[in-house]
N, C-alpha and C positions, 0 to 999 in steps of 0.2 A: 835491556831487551826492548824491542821496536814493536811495533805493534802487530808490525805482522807476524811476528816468531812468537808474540803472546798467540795469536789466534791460532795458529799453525800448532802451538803447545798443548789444545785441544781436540786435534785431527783425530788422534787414534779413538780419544772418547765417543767422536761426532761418529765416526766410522760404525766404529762397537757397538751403539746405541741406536743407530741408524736416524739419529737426529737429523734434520736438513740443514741445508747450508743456511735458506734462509730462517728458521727457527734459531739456529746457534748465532747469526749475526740478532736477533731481537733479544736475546738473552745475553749476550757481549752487551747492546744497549743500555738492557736494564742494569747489570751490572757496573757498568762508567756510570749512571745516574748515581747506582746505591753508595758507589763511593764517593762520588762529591759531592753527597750528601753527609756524609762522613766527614769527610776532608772538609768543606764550605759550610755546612748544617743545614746547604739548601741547592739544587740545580735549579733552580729557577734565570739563574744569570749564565748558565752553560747551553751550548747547543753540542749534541753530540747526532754526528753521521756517520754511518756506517755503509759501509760500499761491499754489497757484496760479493757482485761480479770482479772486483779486485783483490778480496777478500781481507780490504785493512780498513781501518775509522779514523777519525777525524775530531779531534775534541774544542771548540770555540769556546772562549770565554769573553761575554760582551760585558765591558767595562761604559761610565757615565764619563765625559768628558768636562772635567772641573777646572777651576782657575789656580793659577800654579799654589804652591802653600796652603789648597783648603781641599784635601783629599785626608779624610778620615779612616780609607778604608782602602789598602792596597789592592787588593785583591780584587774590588766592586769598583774604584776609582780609577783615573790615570789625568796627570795634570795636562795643561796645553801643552805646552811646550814639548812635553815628552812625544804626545800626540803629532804635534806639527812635523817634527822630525821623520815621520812614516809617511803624513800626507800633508802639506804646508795649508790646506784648504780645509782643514777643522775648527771646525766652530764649538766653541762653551757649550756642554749641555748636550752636547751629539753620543751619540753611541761610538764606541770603538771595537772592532772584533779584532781575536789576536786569538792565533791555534796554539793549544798548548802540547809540546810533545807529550809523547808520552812518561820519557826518561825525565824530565822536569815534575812529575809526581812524587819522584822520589821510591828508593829502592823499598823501604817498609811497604807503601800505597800500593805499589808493584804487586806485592807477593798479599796483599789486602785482596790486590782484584782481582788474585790465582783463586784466592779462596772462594770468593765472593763467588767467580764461575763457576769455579767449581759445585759448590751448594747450588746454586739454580742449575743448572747442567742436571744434577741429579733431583734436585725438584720437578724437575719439567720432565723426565724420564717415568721418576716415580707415577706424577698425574700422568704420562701416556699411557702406562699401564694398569694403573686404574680404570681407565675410561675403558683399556682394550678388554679386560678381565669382568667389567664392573656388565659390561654388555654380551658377554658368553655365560652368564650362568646359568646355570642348567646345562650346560653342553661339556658332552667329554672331551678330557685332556686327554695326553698319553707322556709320562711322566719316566725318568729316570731315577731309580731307588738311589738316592746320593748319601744319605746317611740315616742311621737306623736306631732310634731312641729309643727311651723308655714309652713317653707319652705319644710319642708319635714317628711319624716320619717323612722325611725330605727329599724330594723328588727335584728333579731340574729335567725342563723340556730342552726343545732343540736350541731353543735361545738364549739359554740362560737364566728362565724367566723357574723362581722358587715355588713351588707348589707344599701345604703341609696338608698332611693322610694324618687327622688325632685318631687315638686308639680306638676313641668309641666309634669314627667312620669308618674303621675297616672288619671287614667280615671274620667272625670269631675264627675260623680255619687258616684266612689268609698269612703264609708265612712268608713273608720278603728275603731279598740277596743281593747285596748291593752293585748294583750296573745293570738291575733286572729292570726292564721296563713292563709296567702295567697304566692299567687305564680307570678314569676316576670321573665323574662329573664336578664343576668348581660349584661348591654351595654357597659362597659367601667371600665377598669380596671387602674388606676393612681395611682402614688405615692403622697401624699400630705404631704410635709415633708419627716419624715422616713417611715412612715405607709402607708401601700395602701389602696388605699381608691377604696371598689366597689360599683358602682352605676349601680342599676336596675330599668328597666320600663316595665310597664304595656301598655304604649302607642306603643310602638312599631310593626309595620307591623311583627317582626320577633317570637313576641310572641306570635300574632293569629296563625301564621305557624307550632309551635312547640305544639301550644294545636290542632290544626288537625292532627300534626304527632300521638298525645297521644290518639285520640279519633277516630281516624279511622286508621285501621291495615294495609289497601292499599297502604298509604300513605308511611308510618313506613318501609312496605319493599319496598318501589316501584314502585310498580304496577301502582300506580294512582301519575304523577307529579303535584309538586304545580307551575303551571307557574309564577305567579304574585300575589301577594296580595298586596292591597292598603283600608286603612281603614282613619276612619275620629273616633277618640275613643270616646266609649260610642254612640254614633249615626249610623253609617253605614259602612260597608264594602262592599268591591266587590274582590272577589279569583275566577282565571282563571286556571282549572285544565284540563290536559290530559291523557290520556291512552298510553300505549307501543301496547296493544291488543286493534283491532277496535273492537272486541266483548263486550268490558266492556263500560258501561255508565259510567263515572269520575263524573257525576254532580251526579247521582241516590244514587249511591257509598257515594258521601261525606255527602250528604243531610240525606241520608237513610229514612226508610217506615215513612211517616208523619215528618220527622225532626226528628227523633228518633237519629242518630247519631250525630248533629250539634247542637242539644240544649243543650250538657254539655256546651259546647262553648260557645255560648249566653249568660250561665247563670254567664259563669266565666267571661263576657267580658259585664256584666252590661246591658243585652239586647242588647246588638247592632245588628240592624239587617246586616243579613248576606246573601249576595248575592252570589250565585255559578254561572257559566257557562261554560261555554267549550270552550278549548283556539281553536285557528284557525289564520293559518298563513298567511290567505287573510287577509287584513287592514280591506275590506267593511265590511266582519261577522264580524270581531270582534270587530269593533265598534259597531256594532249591537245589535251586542249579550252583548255586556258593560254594553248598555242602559238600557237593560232593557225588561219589556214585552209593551211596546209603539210600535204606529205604527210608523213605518219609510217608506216613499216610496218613497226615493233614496237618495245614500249618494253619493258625490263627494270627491273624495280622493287626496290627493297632497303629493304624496311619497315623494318629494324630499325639501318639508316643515314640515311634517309631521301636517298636516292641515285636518281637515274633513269637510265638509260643509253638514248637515243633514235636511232632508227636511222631516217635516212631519206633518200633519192635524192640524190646529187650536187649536181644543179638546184634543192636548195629549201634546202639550206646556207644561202644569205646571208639566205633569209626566215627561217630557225629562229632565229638569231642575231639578227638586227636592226641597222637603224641604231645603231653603236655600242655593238652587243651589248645594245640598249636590251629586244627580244622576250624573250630568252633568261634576263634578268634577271630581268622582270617577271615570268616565267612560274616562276622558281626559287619567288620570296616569296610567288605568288599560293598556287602551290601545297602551297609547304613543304619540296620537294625541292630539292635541287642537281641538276640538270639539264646532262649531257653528250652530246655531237652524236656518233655515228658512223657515217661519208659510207659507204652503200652506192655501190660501184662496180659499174656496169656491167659486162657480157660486154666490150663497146666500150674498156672505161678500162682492159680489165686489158693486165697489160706480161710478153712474154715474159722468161724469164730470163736470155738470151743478151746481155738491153739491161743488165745488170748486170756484165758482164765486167768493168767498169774498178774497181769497187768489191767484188767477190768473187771468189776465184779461182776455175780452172775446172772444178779436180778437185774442190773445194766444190759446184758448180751442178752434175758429173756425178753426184754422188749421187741427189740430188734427181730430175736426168732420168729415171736407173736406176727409180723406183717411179713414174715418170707424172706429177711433178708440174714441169710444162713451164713455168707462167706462178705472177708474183708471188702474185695470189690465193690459187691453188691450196695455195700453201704456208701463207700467212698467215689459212687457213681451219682448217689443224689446231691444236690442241692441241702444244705442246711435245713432252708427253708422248707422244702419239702417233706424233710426228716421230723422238723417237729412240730407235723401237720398228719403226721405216721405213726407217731409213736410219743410215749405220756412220759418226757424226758427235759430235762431244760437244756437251752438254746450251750450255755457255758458243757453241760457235760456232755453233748452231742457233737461240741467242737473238741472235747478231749478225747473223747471216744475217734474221732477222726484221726485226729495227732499221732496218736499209736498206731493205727492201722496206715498211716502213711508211711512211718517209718518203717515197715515191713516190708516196702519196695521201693527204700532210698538205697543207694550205692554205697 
């Protein structure tokens, strides 16, 4: 085989892979090194060129010109005389260059420096797309369902290029088909081995972000910021958006007439309902506004714990909370607080103290009667301190006497 029919023996790869001609002649180079380093234990004595625009190489081997009978080393030496015979005008001690075919390497070295190509060929492929994946993340794919595992699943885009969907990235409803195409953000880009290996999710906060970039034009240039997104996948979200211009609505804007803009989204994202509001750099609205459409009527704030304490009626408990505590969560991360419910009671819910007999005694409850404080409330409105500045009771059985009256209007 001639050197150009090696080179040519690579076409369909260079093609396929969209390698250049001149990346595949640098990579043909190295590969002639890596073998005569093989074959000699060192290039240092080879010069190897490579011609692109003809698309064949050229291998030199410079040899030391020695005196006849004192060449220790064929390969690095050549005697005079041998010498004179190519150019009659060489001198002891001169350099000799002489091209070595290719076919004089010999048929094993041959199918050595198929290999040899071959592994960088797909070295140098591997690193392209590395670098091409390693520099989209966070950006969506759109993937071809090519095979359907247990732990996961195997996608392939328009190029070939593997994409893997693991179980835990994809949305508890998602059910795949293979030849189905859906769409994914690339979360991470590794090498696993020689190969890089990229893994997309469906689950990711960053993918509902990028299907609002897609689906509302505001977003895309600008106009409308996405402050925060926090979702729970397949079940619920909550996205805190802003404006540059106090004239635009950001929530109207993302939602649009009837959900007309937000339900592509929904439908890509398996129903999940989807919560908008409007960011705001007070703590109080914006936990408020987190929650939800509940009443709140007052929230205690603790900036330097980042703690909320939310107070609100009875009747809108199970809405503060959520299906499976799903509201109350989303509203912690949207906002960055920890977020805790305390159920105002009614005039209606409160419990005289008399309904307490069997759990406190009664010279305990006559104290309490003594200063006015007839129902559970009334008590569990004071301060400790003020209690036992009230009543001739110690500090421990004023906190027991509390205990039980609290559990009267726990859940």
């Amino acid at each position: 085989m001639d050197n150009i029919a090696l080179i040519e023996s690579f076409g369909d790869f260079k093609d396929e892979k969209g390698i250049s001609k001149i990346d595949l002649m640098a990579i043909i180079e190295d590969s002639l090194k890596t073998l005569l380093r093989k074959r000699f234990d060192s290039d240092d004595h080879f010069d190897v060129i490579v011609n692109p625009d003809k698309g064949d190489f050229q291998i030199f081997l410079n040899k030391t010109i020695v005196e006849d009978e004192m060449s220790e080393d064929d390969d690095l030496e050549i005697e005079i005389s041998e010498a004179k015979k190519i150019d009659p005008t060489f001198e002891v001690g001169e350099d000799f260059t002489m091209e070595i075919p290719v076919a004089q390497l010999g048929r094993r070295n041959i199918l050595t420096l198929k290999q040899i190509l071959a592994t960088k060929l797909q070295e140098h492929n591997n690193a392209m797309l590395y670098e091409q994946f390693k520099d989209r993340i966070g950006e969506i794919v759109i993937g071809e369902i090519h095979h359907i595992r247990h732990k996961h699943v195997i996608l392939l885009d328009d190029e070939g290029n593997e994409f893997i969907l693991p179980k835990e990235n994809q949305i508890p409803s998602d059910f795949f088909k293979k030849g189905e195409n859906i769409r994914a953000i690339v979360e991470t880009v590794d090498f696993k081995g020689s190969k890089p290996q990229i893994i997309i999710s469906r689950t990711a906060p960053k993918f509902l972000e990028k299907l609002l970039e897609l689906e509302i034009p505001e977003i895309q240039d600008g106009t409308i910021m996405l402050k925060k997104v926090v979702r729970i996948p397949g079940e619920k979200a909550k996205i805190a958006v802003d404006a540059y211009d106090d004239r635009i609505d950001p929530v109207g804007a993302c939602v649009g007439v009837k959900g007309s803009r937000i339900h592509g989204v929904v439908r890509e994202l398996k129903n999940e309902n989807i919560d908008v509001i409007q960011w705001s750099k007070n703590p109080e609205i914006l936990v408020k506004r987190a929650l939800g459409n509940v009443t709140v009527n007052k929230i205690d704030i603790n900036e330097d714990t980042n703690y909320a304490l939310v107070y609100t009626p009875v009747e809108d408990i199970s809405k503060v909370i959520g299906k499976q505590g799903q509201n109350i969560r989303l509203a912690s991360w949207l906002s960055g607080y920890e977020i805790d419910v305390y159920r105002e009671a009614s005039e209606d819910d409160d419990v005289d103290l008399r309904e307490f007999n069997d759990d406190i005694e009664q010279w305990i409850l006559d104290e309490f009667k003594k200063v006015g404080l007839t129902t559970a409330k009334s008590v569990l409105d004071k301060e400790t301190e003020t209690l036992l500045n009230m009543v001739d009771l110690e500090e421990e059985t004023i906190e027991d006497v509390k205990r039980i009256l609290k559990e009267e209007f726990e859940d």
